[in-house]
VOGU-3710 file (C-alpha; in Angstrom, 3 decimals, decimal comma):
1> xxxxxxxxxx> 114,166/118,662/80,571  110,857/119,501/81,829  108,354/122,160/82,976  106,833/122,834/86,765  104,640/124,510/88,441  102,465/124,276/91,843  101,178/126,472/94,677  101,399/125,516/97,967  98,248/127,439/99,774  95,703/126,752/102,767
11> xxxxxxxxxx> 95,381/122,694/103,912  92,074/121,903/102,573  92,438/120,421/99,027  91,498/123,619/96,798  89,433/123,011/93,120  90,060/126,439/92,370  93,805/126,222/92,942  94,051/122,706/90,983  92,792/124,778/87,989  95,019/127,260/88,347
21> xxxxxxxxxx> 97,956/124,972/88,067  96,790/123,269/84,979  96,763/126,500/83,504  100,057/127,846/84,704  101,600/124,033/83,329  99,512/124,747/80,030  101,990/127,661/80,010  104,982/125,517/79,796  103,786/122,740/77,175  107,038/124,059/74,915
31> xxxxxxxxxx> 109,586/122,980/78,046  107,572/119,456/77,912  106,087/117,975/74,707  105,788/114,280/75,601  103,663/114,707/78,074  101,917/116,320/81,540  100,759/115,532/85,045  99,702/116,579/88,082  99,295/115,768/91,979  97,009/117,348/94,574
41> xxxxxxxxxx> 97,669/117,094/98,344  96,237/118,947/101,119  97,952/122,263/101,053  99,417/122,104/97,830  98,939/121,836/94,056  101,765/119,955/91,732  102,098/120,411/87,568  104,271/119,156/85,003  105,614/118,886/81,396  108,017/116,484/80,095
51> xxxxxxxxxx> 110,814/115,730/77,489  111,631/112,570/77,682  115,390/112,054/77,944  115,837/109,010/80,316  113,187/106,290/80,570  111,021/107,200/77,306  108,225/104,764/78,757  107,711/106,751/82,145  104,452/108,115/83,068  104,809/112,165/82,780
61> xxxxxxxxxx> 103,847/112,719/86,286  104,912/114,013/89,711  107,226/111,376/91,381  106,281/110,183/94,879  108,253/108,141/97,556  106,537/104,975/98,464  103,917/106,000/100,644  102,831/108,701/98,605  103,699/111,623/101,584  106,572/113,340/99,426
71> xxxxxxxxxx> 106,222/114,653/95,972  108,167/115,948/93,849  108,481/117,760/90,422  112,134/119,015/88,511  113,250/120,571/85,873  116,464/119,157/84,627  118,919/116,153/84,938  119,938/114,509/87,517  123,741/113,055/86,574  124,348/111,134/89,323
81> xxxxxxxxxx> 121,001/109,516/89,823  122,254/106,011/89,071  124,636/106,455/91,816  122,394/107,768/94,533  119,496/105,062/93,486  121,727/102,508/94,199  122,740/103,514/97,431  118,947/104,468/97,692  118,126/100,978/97,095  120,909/99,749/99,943
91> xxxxxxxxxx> 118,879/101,491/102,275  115,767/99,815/101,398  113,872/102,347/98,881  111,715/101,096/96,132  112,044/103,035/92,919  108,849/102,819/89,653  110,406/103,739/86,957  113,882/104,653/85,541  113,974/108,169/86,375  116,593/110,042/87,727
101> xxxxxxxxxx> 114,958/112,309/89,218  112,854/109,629/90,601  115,633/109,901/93,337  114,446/113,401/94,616  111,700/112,371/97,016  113,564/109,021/98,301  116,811/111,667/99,246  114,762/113,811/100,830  113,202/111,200/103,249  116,390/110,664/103,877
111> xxxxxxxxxx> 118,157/113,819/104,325  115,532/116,671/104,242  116,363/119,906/102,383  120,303/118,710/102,294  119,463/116,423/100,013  120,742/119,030/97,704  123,881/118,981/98,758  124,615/115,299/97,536  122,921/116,226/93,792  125,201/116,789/90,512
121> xxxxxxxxxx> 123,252/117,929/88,034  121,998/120,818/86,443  117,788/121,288/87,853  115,512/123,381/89,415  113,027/121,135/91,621  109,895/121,416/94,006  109,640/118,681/96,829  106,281/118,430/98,932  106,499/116,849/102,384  102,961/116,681/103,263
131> xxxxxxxxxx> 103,112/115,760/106,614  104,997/118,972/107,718  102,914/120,797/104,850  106,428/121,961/103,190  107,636/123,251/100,267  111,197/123,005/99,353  112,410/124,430/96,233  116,041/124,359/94,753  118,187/125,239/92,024  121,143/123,798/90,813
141> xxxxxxxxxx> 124,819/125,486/91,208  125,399/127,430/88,410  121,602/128,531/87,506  121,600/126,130/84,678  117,457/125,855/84,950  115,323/128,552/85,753  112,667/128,576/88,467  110,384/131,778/89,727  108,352/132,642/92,573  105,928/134,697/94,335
151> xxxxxxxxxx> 104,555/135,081/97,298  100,966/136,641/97,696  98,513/136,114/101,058  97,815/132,627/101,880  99,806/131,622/99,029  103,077/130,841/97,337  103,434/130,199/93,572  106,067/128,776/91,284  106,934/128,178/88,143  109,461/127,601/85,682
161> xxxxxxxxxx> 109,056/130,746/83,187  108,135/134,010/84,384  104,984/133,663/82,302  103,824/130,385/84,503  103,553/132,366/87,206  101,666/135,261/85,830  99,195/132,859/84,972  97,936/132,793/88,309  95,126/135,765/88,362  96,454/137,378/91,455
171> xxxxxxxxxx> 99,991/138,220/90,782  100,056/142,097/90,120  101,593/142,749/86,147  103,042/146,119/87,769  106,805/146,556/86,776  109,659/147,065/88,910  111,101/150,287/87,914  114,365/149,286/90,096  115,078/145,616/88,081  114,298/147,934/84,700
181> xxxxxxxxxx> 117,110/150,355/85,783  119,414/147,322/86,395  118,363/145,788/82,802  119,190/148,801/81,130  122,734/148,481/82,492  122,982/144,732/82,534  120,764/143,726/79,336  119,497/141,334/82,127  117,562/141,147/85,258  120,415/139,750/87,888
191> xxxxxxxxxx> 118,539/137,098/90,396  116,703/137,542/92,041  115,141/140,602/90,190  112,585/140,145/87,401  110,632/142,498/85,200  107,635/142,431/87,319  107,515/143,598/90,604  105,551/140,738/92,491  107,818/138,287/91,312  111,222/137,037/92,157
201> xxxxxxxxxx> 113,717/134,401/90,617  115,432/132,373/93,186  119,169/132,686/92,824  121,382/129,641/91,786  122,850/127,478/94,408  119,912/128,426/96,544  117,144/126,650/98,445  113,560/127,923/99,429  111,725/126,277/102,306  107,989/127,557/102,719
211> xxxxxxxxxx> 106,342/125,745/106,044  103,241/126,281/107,725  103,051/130,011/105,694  107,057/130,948/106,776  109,714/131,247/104,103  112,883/131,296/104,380  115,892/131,036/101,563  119,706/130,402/101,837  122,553/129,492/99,755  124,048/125,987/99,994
221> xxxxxxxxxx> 127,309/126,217/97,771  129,652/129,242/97,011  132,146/129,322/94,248  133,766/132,097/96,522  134,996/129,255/98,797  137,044/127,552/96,484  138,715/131,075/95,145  139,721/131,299/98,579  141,930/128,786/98,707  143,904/129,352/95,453
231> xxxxxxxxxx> 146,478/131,044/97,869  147,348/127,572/98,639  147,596/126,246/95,896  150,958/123,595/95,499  149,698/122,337/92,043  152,239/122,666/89,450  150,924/123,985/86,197  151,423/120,976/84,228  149,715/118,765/87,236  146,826/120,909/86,658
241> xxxxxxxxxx> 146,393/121,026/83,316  146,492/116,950/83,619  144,095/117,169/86,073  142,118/119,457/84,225  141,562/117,495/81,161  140,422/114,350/83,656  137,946/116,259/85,039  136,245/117,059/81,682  136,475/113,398/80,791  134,711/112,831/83,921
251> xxxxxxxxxx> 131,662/116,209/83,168  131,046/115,403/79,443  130,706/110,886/80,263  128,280/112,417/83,342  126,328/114,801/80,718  125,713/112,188/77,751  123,977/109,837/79,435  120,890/109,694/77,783  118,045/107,365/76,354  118,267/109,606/73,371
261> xxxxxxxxxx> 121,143/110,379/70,783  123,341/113,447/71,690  125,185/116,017/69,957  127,314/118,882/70,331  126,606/122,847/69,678  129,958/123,241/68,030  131,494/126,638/67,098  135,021/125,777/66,367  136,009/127,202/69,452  138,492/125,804/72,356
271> xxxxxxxxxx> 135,213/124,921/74,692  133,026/123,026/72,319  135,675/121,311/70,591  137,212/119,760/73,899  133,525/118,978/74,649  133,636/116,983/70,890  137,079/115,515/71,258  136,202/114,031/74,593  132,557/112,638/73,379  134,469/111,334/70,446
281> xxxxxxxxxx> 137,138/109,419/72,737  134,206/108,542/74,658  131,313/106,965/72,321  133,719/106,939/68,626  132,932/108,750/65,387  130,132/110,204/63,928  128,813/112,128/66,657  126,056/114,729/65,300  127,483/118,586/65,442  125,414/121,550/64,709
291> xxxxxxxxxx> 127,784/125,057/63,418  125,864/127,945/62,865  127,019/130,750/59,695  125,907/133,795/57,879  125,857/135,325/54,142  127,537/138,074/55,705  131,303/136,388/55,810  132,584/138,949/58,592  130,400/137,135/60,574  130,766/133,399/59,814
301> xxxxxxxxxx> 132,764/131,068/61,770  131,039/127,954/60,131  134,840/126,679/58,271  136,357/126,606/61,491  133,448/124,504/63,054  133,701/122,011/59,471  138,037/121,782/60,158  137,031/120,752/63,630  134,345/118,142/62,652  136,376/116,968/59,944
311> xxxxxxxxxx> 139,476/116,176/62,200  137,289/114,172/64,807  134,547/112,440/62,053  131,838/114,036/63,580  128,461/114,016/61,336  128,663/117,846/60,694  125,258/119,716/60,036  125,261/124,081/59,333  123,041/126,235/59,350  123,424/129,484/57,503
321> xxxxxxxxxx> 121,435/132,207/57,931  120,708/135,684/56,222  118,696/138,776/57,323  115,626/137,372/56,287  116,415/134,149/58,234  117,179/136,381/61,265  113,838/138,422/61,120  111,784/135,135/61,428  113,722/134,087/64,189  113,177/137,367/66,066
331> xxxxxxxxxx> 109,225/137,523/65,285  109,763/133,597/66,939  111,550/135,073/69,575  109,649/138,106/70,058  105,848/136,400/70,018  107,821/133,821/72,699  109,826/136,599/75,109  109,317/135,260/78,675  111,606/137,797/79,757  113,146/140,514/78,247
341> xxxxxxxxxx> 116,772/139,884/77,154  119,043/142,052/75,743  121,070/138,949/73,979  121,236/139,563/70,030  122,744/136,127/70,053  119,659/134,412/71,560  117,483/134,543/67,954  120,286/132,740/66,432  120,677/130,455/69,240  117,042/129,559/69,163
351> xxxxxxxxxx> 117,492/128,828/65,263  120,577/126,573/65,767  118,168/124,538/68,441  115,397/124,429/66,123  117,789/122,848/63,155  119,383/121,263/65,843  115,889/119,313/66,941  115,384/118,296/63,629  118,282/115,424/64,422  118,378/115,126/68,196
361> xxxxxxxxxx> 116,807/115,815/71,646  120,220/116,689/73,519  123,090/118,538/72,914  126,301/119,476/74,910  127,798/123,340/74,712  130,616/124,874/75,752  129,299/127,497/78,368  131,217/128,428/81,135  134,797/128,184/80,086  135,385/131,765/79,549
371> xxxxxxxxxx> 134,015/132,624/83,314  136,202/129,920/84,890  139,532/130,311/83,224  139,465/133,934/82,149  138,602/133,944/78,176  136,881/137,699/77,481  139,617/139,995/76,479  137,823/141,916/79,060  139,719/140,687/81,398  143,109/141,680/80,099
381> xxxxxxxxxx> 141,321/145,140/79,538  141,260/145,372/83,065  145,129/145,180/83,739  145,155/147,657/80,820  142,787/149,934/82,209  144,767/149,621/85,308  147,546/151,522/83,656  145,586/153,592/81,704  143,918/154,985/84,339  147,199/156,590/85,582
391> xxxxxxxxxx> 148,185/158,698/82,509  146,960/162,450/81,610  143,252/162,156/80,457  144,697/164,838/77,204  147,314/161,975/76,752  144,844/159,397/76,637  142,943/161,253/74,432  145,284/161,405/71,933  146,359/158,096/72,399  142,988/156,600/71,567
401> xxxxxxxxxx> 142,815/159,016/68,366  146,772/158,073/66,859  145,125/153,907/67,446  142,305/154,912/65,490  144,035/155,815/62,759  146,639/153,418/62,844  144,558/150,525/63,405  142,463/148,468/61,166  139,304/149,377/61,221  137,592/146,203/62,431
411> xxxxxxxxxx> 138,806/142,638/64,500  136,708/139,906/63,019  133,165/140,680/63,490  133,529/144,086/65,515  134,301/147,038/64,921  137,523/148,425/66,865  135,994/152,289/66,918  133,582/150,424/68,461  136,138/148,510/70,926  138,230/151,280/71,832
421> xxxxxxxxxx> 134,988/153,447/72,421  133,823/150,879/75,204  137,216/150,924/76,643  137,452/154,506/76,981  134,115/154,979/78,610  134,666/152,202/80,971  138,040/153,537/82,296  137,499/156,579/84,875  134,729/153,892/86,555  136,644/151,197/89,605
431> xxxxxxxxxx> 137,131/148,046/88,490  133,192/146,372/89,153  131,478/149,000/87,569  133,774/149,128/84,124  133,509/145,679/84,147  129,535/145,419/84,316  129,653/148,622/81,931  131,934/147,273/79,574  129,687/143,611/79,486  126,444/146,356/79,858
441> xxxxxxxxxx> 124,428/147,885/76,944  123,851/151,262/78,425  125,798/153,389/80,941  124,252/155,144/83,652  124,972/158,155/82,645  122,581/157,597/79,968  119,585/156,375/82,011  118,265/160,074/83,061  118,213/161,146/78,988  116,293/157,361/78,097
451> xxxxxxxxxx> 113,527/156,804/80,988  110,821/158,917/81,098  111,018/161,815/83,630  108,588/160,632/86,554  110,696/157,219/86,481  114,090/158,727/86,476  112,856/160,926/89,437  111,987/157,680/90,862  115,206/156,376/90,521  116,976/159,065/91,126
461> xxxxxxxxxx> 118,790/157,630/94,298  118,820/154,398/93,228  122,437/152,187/92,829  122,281/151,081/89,104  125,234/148,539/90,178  123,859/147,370/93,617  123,272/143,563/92,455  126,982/143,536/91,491  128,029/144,829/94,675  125,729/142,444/96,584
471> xxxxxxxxxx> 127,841/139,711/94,434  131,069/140,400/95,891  130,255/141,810/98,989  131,439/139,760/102,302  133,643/137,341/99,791  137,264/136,347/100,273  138,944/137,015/96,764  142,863/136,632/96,291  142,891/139,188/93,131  141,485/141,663/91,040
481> xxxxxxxxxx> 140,592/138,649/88,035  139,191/135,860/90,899  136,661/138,613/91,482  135,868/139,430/87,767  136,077/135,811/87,021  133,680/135,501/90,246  131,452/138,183/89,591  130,689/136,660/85,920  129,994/133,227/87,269  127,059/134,790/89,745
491> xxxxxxxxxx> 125,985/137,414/87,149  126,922/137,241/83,346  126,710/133,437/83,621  123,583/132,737/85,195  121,168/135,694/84,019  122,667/136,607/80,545  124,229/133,204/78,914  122,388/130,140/80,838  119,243/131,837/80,683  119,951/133,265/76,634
501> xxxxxxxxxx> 120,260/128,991/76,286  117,611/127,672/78,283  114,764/129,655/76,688  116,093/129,658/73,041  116,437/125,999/73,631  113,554/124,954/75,026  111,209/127,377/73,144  112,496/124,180/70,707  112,158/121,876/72,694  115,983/120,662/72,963
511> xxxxxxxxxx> 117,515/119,901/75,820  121,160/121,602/76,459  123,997/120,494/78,830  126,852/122,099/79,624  130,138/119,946/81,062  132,153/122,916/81,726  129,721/124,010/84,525  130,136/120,665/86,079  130,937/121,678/89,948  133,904/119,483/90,683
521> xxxxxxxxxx> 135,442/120,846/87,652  134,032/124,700/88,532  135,454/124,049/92,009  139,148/123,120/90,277  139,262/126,244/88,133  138,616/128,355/91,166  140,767/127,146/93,526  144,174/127,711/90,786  146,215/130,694/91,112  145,051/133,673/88,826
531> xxxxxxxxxx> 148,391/133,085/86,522  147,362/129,820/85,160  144,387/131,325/83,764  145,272/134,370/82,526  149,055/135,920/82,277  150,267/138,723/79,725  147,494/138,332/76,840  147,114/134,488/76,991  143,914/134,096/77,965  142,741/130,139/79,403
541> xxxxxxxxxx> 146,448/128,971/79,679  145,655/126,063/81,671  142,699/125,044/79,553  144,700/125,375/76,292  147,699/123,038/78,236  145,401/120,489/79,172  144,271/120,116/75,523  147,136/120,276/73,383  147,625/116,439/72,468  143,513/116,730/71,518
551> xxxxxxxxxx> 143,011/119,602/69,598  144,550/120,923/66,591  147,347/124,204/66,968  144,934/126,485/64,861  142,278/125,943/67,069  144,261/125,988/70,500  145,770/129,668/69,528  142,825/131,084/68,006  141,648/134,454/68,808  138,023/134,392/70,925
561> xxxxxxxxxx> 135,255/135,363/68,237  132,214/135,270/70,531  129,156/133,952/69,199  127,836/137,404/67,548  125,110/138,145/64,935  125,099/141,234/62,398  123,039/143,192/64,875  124,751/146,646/63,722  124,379/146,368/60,427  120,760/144,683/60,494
571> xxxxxxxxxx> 119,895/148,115/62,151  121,313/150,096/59,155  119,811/148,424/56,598  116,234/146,512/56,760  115,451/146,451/60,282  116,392/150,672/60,881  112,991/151,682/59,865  110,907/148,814/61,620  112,480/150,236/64,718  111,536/153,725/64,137
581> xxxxxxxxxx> 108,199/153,167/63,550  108,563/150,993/67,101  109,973/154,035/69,092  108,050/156,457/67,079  106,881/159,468/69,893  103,075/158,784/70,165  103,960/154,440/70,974  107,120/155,303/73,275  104,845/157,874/75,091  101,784/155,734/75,172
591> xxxxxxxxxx> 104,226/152,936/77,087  105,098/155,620/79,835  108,402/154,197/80,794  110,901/156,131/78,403  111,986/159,395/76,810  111,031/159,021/73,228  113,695/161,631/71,894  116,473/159,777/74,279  115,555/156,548/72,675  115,327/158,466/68,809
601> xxxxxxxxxx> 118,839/160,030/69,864  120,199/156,619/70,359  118,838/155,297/67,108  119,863/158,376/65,068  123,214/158,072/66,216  123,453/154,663/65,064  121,750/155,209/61,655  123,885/158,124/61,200  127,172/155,604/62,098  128,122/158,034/64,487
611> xxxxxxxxxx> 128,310/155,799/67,171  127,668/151,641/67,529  124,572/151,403/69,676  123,417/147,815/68,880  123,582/146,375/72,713  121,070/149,508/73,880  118,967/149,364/70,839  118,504/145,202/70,768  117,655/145,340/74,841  114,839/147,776/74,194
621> xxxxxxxxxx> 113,702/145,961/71,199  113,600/142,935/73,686  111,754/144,920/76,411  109,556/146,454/74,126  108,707/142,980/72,532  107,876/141,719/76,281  105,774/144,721/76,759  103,633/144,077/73,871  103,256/139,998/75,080  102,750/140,853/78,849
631> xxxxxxxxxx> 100,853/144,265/78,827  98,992/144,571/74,925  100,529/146,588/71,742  100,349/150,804/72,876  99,183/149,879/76,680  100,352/152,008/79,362  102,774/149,907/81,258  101,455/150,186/85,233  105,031/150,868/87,588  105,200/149,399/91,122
641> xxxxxxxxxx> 106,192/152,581/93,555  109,909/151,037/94,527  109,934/147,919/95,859  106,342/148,346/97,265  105,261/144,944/95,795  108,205/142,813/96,213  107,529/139,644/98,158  108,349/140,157/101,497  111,679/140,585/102,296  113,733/137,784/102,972
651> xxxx> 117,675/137,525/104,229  119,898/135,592/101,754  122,078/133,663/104,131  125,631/133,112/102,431
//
């Protein structure tokens, strides 16, 4: 795991650019500990930071085929680098050190940009060919590492963080009021959006090529294909649950190689304990598992995490946190923000990787089973909302009022007024936008009443759900779930989750792998008919099948949890008046971006428990947090006009 940077620019080798990169890498010293480098060639400007997973006795430096033309810098692992060295070797390469992503510049001599196409692994890379002065950038499948861009005259800069770019004195700190509006729905900025106007992330599964001061970009892989073909499918269920569980054997040997010891982000779950019962089968007892709980028991899931260690002899380690632990790990959090996120769950997360560090450098997690075989109860809201949408709206009213009453007041951690409030408002939208509002923080409807007038004027015409539009558009779907289940890979997965772990993590310096996302296995799950996923209200049927003679009943039939913090009740107790002094008038208005009494409404509602607001309220505590790192504490926030400072645009082919 690792840190880059660079900026390819005019031929002549540039001092002025070299410093620039150092201090762009300098920027990134928290992705890369053990060490930095950097490379100059004519035209372009290479950093660096390292963690030291593989090969602890490598330089930290940009790698370089043998005649020093092709350089290269990544972010990531490389899985099957042993593989492709040796057949490297066959063809007469000679490798330094034991890298594995000492294979990047060798495949590209030998394959150009394609050379992604042959890479498993989770990475995003930069690969400098100098003799055709080009820059090729890439990102792995499922968006796994992060990697952002911008283009300005004469110039093209990239980075890992958002903040490594905006180290570079000519990239314009003017917001983009359009990615905003889409954060405000999303609690994310969907790829290739970002807060700041000038600046672009480049999607997952995509590659980059700059040459000779021409860029183009285009996807090389498309979970959409292999959805396609589920139509086809001949595989009985049983086959595929056999083939299933093979296929994780295969992702989790591929994601523990390491120079380093490994553990496991365990949460008791059905994803991260087939993660530790096939690590255990694997490498034997004792691996190192990290639980996280709280004081406040209607949160903590820690005794199902200890039953699960306990049944495989894993070395079990918890941490257990209260409010006060919480309100240190947001100031951590806060002071670190590279981009706003609207994730309560990532200040916990980054306090799990910081206990978590204390034992280990690597860990495996169970991201991405829930987007591949259908485990959000979202997604049996959907056939409900299906039905619902069909009845009287007076009869649903009273519908929703006799389950209030009837009901218990809260499932697990969450509040059902709270459930059945986000199902009703979800239900009169078509299926993609109750989806993204359901997974959302704030409806548009609510935008105009929480932006300041001048930017809701702005945005008046603007599509709040256009990037998940632009997901599905053009692509082949069998169903109504393959194109939930799709739309959550490309959206929810990659901008929300992945990015929620990769910054909490690495703001600890721990490196996080995830075996569910491997691509063989993400290419199985897509290609099986929507029933063995999800049928009735069995969620992840197949998944649960091809894991019965591994994991224990309780776990296999246990209810999803999700991996929540006290939020809600945080707000209503210590943290309530820290945020209204935050959004008091005079600050909000000072900011110029939003409606002090629409933000005050929101809050009041919540203090007064009138309504549950904690997904609204955390994403402008985020953004707010951001503001005060990017722009200064009570600084006017300057707003691009829309889309006026984008990078120029560019077709995304696929």
């Amino acid at each position: 795991m690792c840190g880059i940077a660079g900026i390819v620019g005019p031929a002549p080798v540039n001092h002025e650019r070299s410093e620039i990169v150092r201090r762009m890498t300098a920027t990134l010293a928290h992705r890369g500990p053990d060490g930095e480098g950097f490379a100059t060639a004519s035209g372009c400007d290479l950093g660096f930071r390292r963690l030291a997973i593989v090969d602890l006795t490598a330089p930290s430096i940009p790698l370089a085929n043998e005649d020093l033309t092709i350089l290269s810098v990544c972010n990531g692992e490389i899985y099957n680098g042993d593989e492709l060295r040796k057949q490297l070797e066959a063809a007469g390469h000679r490798f330094r050190y034991g890298i594995d992503t000492e294979v990047l510049p060798h495949l590209y001599e030998e394959y150009g940009p394609a050379l992604i196409e042959r890479l498993d692994g989770m990475f995003a890379f930069a690969i400098w060919d100098d003799l055709r002065q080009r820059l090729v950038l890439g990102r792995d499948r499922a968006g796994e590492k992060p990697l952002y861009w911008s283009e300005q005259p004469d110039e093209l800069i990239f980075g890992s963080e958002l903040r490594a770019v905006l180290a570079h004195p000519r990239v314009a700190r003017q917001l983009d009021p359009v990615a905003l509006q889409q954060f405000l729905l999303h609690d994310y900025f969907p790829a290739p959006a970002t807060p700041i106007a000038a600046i672009r992330k480049l999607p997952a599964a995509h590659l980059l090529i700059h040459e000779r001061g021409r860029t183009s970009i285009k996807r090389y892989w498309d979970l959409a294909d292999h959805y396609a073909t589920a139509r086809r499918s001949t595989l009985s269920f049983g086959a595929a649950a056999e083939r299933l569980d093979g296929l994780i054997s295969q992702a989790v040997r591929r994601r523990s190689r390491s120079d380093v010891p490994v553990g496991v982000f365990l949460s008791g779950g059905i994803d991260s304990s087939a993660i530790l019962a096939h690590l255990t089968e694997q490498f034997g007892r004792g691996v190192p598992v990290f639980a996280l709980g709280y004081h406040d028991l209607a949160f903590d899931e820690s005794r199902f995490a200890r039953e699960t260690a306990r049944q495989f002899g894993a070395e079990y380690h918890d941490l257990v946190l209260g409010e006060s632990d919480l309100a240190e790990g947001l100031r951590r959090v806060g002071e670190s923000f590279d981009e706003p996120l609207g994730d309560a769950s990532i200040v916990p997360t980054h306090l799990l990787s910081l206990f978590a560090r204390g034992k280990v450098k690597v860990v495996l997690s169970g991201e991405g089973g829930d987007e591949l075989f259908a485990g959000y109860p979202t997604y049996i809201g959907d056939r409900v909302a299906e039905l619902w949408r069909r009845l009287p709206r007076a009869l649903r009213r009273s519908v929703l009022a006799a389950a209030g009453r009837a009901l218990p007041t809260t499932m697990g951690n969450v509040g059902l007024d709270y459930l059945l409030g986000r199902f009703a408002e979800g239900c009169d939208r078509d299926r993609l936008e109750r989806h993204q509002s359901w997974f959302g923080g704030l409806g548009p409807e609510r935008h105009a009443a929480i932006l300041s007038k001048q930017l809701a004027l702005q945005l008046a015409s603007s599509d709040p759900f256009a990037a998940a539009r632009a997901v599905v558009a053009g692509r082949s779907l069998p169903d109504g779930l393959s194109q939930l289940l799709y739309t959550d890979f490309a959206l929810y997965l990659q901008d929300d989750l992945l990015t929620k772990v990769d910054r909490a993590s690495m703001l600890a310096s721990l490196e996080v792998r995830a075996p569910l996302l491997d691509h063989e296995l993400a290419e199985f799950a897509a290609s099986l008919p929507s029933s063995y996923k999800l049928k009735g209200l069995a969620t992840k049927r197949v998944l649960r099948r091809a894991l019965t003679k591994r994991l224990s009943r309780e776990v296999l039939t246990r209810r999803k949890r999700g991996f929540n913090m006290p939020f809600s009740r945080w707000v209503l107790n210590e943290l309530g008046p820290h945020l209204q002094q935050r959004f008091a008038t005079e600050r909000v208005d000072a900011r110029g971006l939003f409606s002090a009494s629409g933000i005050q409404a929101l809050l009041n509602e919540h203090l007064a428990r009138q309504h549950d607001h904690r997904k609204p309220l955390f994403s402008l505590l985020a953004f707010d947090l951001w503001c005060d790192r990017t722009f200064g504490q009570g600084v006017a926030i300057p707003v691009a006009q829309q889309h006026s400072l984008a990078p120029r645009p560019i077709a995304l082919a696929g």
